[in-house]
C-alpha positions as CSV (number, residue, x, y, z in Angstrom):
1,X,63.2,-24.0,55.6
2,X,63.9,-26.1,52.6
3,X,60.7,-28.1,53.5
4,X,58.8,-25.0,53.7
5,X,59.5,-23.8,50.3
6,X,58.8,-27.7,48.5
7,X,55.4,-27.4,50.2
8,X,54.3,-24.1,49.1
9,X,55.8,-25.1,45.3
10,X,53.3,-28.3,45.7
11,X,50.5,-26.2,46.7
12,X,50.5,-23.6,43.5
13,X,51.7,-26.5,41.3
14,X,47.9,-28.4,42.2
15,X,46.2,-24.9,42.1
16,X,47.1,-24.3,38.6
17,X,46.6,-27.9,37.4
18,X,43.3,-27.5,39.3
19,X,42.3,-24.4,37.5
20,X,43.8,-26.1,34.5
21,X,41.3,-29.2,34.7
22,X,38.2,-26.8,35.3
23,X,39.1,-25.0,32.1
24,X,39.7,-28.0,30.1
25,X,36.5,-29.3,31.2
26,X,34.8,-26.3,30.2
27,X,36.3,-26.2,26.8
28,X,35.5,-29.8,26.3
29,X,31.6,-28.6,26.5
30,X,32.2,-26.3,23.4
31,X,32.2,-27.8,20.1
32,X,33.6,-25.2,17.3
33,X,34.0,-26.4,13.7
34,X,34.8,-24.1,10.6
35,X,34.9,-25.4,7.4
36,X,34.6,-24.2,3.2
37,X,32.0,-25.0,1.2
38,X,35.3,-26.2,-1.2
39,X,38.6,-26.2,-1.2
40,X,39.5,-25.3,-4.8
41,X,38.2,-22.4,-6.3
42,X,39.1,-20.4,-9.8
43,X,40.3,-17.5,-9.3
44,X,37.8,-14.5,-8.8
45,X,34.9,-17.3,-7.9
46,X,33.2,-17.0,-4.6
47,X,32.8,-19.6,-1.5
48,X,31.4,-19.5,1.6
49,X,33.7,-19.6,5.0
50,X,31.2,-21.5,7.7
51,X,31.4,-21.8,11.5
52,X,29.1,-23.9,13.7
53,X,29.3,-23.2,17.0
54,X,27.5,-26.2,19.8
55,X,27.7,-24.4,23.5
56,X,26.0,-24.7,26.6
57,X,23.2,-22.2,27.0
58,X,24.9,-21.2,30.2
59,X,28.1,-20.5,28.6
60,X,29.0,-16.9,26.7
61,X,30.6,-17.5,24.0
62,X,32.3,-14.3,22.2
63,X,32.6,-14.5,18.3
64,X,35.9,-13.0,16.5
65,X,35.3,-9.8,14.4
66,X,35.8,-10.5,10.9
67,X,35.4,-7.6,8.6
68,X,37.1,-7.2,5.5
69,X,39.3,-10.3,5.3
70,X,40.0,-13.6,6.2
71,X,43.7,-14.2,5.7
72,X,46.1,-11.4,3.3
73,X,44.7,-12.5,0.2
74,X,41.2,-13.9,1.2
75,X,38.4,-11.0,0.9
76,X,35.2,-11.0,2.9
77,X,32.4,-9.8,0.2
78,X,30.0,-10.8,2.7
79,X,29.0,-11.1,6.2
80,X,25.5,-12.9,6.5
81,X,24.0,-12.6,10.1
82,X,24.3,-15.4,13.1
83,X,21.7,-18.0,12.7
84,X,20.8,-20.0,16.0
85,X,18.9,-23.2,16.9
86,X,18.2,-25.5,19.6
87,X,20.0,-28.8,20.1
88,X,18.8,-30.7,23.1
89,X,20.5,-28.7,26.4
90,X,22.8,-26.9,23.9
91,X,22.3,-24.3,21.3
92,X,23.9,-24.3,17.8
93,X,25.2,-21.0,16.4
94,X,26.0,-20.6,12.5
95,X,27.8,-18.0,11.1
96,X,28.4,-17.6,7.3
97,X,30.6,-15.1,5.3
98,X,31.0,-14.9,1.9
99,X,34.4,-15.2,0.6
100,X,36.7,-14.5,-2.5
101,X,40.3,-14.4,-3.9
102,X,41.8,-12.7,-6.7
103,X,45.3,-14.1,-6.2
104,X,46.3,-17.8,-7.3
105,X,47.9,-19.5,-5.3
106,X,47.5,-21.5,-1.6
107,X,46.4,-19.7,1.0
108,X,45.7,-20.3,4.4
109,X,42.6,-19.8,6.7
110,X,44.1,-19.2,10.2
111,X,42.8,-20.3,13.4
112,X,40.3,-17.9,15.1
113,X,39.8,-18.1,18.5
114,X,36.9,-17.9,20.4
115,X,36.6,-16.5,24.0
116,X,34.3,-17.7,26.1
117,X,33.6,-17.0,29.7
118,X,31.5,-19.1,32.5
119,X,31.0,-17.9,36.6
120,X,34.4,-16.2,36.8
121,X,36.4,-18.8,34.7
122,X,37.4,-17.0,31.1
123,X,39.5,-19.1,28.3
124,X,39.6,-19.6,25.0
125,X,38.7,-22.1,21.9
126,X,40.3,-22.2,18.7
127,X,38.6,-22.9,15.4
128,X,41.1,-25.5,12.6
129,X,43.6,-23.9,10.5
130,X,42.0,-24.0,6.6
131,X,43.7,-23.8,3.4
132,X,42.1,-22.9,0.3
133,X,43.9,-23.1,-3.3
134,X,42.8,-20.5,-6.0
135,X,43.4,-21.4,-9.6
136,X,44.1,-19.0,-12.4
137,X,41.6,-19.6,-15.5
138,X,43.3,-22.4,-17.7
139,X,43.8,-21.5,-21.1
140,X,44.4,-23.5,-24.3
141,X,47.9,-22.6,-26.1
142,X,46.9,-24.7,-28.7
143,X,44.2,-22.1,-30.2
144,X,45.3,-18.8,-31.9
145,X,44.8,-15.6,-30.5
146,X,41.4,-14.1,-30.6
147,X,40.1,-10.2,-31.0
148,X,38.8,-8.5,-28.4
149,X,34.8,-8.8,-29.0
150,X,33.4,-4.9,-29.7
151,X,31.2,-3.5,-27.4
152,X,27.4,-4.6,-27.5
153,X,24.8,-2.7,-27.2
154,X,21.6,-3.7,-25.5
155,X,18.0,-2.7,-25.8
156,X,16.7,-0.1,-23.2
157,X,13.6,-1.4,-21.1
158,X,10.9,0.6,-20.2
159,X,11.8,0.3,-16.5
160,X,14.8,2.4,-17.4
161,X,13.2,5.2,-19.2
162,X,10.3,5.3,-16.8
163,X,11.1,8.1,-14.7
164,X,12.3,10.3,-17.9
165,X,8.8,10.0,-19.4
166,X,6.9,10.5,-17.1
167,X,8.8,13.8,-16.4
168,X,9.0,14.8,-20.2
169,X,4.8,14.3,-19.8
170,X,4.5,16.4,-17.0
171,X,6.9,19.5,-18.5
172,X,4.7,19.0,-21.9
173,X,1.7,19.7,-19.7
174,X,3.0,22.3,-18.1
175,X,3.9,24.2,-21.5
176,X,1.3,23.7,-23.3
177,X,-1.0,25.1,-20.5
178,X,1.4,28.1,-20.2
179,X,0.9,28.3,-24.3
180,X,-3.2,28.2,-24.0
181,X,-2.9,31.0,-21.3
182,X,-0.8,33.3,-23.4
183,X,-3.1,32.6,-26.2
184,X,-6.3,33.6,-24.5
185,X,-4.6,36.2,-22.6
186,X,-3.8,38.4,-26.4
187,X,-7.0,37.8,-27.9
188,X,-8.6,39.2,-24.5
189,X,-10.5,36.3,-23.7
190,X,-11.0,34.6,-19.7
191,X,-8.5,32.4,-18.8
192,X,-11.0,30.5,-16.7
193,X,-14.4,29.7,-18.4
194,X,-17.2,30.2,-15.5
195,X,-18.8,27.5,-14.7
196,X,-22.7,27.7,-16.0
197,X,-25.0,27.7,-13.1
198,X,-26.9,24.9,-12.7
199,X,-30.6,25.0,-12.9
200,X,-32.6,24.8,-9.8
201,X,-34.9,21.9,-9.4
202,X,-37.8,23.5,-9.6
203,X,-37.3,24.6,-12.7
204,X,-36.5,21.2,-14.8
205,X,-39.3,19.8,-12.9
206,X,-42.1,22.4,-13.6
207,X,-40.9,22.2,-17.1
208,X,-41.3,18.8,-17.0
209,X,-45.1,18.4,-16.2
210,X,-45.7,21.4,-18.7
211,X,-44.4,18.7,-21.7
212,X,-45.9,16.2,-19.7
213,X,-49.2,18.1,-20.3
214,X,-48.7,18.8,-23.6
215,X,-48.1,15.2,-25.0
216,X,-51.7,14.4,-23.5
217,X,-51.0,11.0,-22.6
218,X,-53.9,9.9,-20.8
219,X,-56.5,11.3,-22.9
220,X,-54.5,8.5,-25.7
221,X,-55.4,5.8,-23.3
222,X,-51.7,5.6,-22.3
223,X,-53.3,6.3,-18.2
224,X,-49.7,4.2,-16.4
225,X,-47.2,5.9,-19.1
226,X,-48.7,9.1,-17.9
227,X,-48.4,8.6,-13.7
228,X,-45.5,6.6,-14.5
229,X,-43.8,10.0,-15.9
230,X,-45.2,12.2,-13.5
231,X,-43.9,9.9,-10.3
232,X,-40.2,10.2,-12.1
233,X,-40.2,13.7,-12.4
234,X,-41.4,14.8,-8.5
235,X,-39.0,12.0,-7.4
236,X,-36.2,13.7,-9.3
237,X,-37.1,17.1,-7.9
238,X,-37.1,15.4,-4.4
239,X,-33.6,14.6,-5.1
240,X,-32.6,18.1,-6.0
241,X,-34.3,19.7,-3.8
242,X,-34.1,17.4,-0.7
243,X,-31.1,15.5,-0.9
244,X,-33.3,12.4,-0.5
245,X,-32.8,9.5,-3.0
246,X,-36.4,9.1,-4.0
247,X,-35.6,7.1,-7.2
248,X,-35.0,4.0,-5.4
249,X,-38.1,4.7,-2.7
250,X,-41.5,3.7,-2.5
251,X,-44.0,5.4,-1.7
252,X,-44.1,5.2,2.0
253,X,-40.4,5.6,2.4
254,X,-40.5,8.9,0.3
255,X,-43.6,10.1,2.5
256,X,-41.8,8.4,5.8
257,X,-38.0,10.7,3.9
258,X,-40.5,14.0,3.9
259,X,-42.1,13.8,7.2
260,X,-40.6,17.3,8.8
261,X,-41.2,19.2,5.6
262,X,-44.6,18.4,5.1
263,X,-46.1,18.2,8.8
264,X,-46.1,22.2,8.6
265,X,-48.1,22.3,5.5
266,X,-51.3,19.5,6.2
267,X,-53.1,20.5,3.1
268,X,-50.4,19.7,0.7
269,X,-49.2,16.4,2.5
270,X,-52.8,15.0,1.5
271,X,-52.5,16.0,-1.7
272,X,-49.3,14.7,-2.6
273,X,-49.9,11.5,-0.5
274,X,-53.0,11.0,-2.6
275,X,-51.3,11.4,-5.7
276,X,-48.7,8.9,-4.9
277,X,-51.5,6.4,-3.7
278,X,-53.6,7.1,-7.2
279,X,-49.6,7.0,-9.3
280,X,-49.2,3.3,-7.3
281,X,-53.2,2.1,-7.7
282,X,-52.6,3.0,-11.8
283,X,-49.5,1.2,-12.0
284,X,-50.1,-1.5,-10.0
285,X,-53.2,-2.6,-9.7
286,X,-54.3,-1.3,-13.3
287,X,-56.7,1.2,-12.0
288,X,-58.5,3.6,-14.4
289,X,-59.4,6.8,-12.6
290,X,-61.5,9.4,-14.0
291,X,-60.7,12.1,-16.4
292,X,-61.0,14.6,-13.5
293,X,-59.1,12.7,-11.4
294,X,-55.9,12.7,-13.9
295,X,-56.0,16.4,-13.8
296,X,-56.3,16.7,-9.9
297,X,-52.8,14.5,-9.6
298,X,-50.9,16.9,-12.3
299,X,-52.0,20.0,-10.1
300,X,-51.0,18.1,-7.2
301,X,-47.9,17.5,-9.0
302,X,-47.9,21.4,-10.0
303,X,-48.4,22.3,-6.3
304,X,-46.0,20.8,-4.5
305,X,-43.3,21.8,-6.5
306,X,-44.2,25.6,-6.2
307,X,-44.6,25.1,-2.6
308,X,-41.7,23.3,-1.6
309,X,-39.6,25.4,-4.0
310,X,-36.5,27.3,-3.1
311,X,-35.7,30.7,-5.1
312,X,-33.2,33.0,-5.0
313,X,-33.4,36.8,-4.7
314,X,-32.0,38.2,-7.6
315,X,-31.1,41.5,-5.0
316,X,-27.4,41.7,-4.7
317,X,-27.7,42.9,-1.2
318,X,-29.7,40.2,-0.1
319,X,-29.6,36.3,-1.6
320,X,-31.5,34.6,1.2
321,X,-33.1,31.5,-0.4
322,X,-36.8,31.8,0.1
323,X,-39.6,29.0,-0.4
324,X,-42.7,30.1,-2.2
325,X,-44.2,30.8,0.9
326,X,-41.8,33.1,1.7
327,X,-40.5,31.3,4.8
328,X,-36.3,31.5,5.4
């Protein structure tokens, strides 16, 4: 029976060296370092805590949960997020945290383990013990006693008052509008000036070719001055009337632009084409057309402004625009 029981003792003695050798074998795989950016600090300075972590990419390995602190007099001001890389088969995993302490002295960083788990084998890793010494600022006894400095006082930036002015602007504008309201509210005048209605086309034009008359430009020999102002004025009223940017036209494109409007009325699409052919020969190729002719191409002018016109009714029960021809 004795034999029995030395066995059995053998066999769980082998299993847990076994399991012993996996797990060392594992850990050897992991390479964990932590170290300080220095090891000497004045008091209230800041340093930075680092771990690089080498692993397997097959292995998971579980970081320690560091919040506030690193030891009891060792603050965390900041955690700065994992960083990781490739390294041939492995992967390389940085961690940073941003450290301070407000208490001279020597401290000491304690070791943080690291779980880590691979197929159904879990262990752990420990990182090295640190130690960190925090000097008070030095001061020189030989030097007399100083006054505390007074409080300075610095120069505001615009950045600072921004917000205030442009809020002061905006309750300004708001007061003096409520001040020119109550003003023209007591001496019984609008608030709201209407808006003067704007003059139809067909009115600045026709007016237009009346002074256009009167200055009697081609009986002075001034025949291109004369189409040249007559062209401008029926391409504003196109404009105005139309919608159709006849200022920057030629003379095809503005026939091509008034192609539906004209088709119902033949007789004055050949007159107003005509004119614009005469207007172009004049201007461009220096033509000097007869007297009779330059009065023809102002009552063409004349003509298809009244009869492409738009009016409205002055009835107050009915302001249908009407052409001159009467057609809706």
């Amino acid at each position: 029976m004795s034999g029995f029981y030395s066995m059995l003792k053998l066999i769980l003695i082998s299993g847990i060296v076994s399991v012993t050798g996996i797990q060392s074998a594992y850990s050897q795989k992991i390479k964990l370092n932590a170290y300080l950016d220095t090891t000497t600090i004045l008091i209230g300075d800041q340093l930075k805590y680092n771990i690089e972590l080498e692993q397997p990419k097959n292995i998971s390995v579980k970081f320690p949960v560091l919040v506030d602190s690193l030891a009891s007099k060792i603050e965390i001001i900041e955690s700065e997020p994992a960083d990781t890389a490739k390294q041939g088969d492995n992967i390389v995993v940085r961690k940073r945290y941003l450290i301070t302490s407000f208490d001279s002295g020597y401290h000491k960083i304690p070791a943080y383990k690291f779980a880590f788990a691979i197929d159904n084998i879990r262990d752990t890793i420990s990182s090295q013990e640190l130690f960190l010494t925090v000097n008070t600022m030095p001061v020189d006894t030989s030097k007399e006693i100083m006054d505390i400095k007074p409080v300075m006082s610095t120069p505001f930036s615009f950045s600072e008052i921004k917000t205030e002015i442009i809020i002061g602007a905006i309750v300004l504008a708001v007061l003096a509008l409520l001040i020119w309201i109550l003003i023209r509210y007591r001496k019984n005048k609008p608030i709201f000036v209407p808006r003067k209605p704007q003059e139809p086309p067909h009115v600045t034009a026709l007016r237009a070719l009346d002074a256009l008359r009167a200055e009697k430009l081609w009986q002075n020999n001034q025949v291109k001055l004369y189409y040249t102002r007559m062209t401008d004025i029926l391409r504003a009223y196109i404009f105005g009337r139309f919608g159709i940017n006849a200022m920057e036209m030629t003379s095809e494109e503005i026939l091509s632009a008034l192609e539906m409007e004209l088709n119902t009325d033949m007789e004055l699409k050949t007159s107003f084409t005509k004119l614009l052919v005469q207007a172009d020969m004049v201007k461009f190729a220096k033509e000097e057309p007869l007297p009779q002719e330059n009065e023809i191409s102002l009552l063409s002018a004349y003509t298809f402004v009244n009869r492409t016109k738009i009016e409205v009714l002055s009835n107050p029960g009915n302001n249908t625009p009407k052409t001159e021809t009467g057609k809706e």
